[in-house]
C-alpha positions, 0 to 999 in steps of 0.5 A: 664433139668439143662441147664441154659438159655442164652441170646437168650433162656432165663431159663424164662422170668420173671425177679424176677425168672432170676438169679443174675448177677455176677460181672465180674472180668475184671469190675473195682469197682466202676465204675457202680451203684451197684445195678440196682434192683428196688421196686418189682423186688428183684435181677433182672438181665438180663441173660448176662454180661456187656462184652457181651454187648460190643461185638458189640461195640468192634466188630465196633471199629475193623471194623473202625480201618482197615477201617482207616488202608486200607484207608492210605494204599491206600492214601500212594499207590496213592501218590508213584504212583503220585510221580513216575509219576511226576518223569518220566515226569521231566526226560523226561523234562529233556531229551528234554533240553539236546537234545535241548542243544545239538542241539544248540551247534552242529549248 
């Protein structure tokens, strides 16, 4: 079988023996240390790429902005129906001078 491993079934488990990992095109140089092998272990490289390390975090990241995004939305959806409320409340205070009004000058 020529299947190369993946992150859950790696080819093999020994470092040494794991492919090397390929600078993505996405990586700005220079960011990261070039190289992360240490004394015995020659081109060890985990099977993955630092794009799917980050999955999860873009995934989070996602997840809070429309939880953000719902929240305001309710928040604005509150506020136009305390708004509207209000404004029922003063036209019916409004009603209640005019009809007093009225009542006052009509004795």
């Amino acid at each position: 079988m020529n299947t190369a491993g993946t992150i859950d079934r790696p080819l093999t488990y020994d470092p040494q023996k794991q492919a090397p990992m390929k600078p993505s095109t996405h990586d700005i140089a220079g960011t990261a240390p070039e190289d992360f092998t240490t004394s015995g272990a020659k081109d060890s490289r985990q099977n993955r790429t630092r794009e799917m390390q980050l999955i999860p975090e873009a995934l989070a990241r996602a997840h809070m902005h429309d939880r953000l995004h719902e929240a305001e939305q309710e928040r604005r959806a509150l506020r136009l129906a305390t708004a509207r409320r209000m404004q029922r409340r003063a036209e019916r205070a409004s009603m209640r001078a005019r009809r007093a009004l009225a009542m006052a000058v009509m004795q």
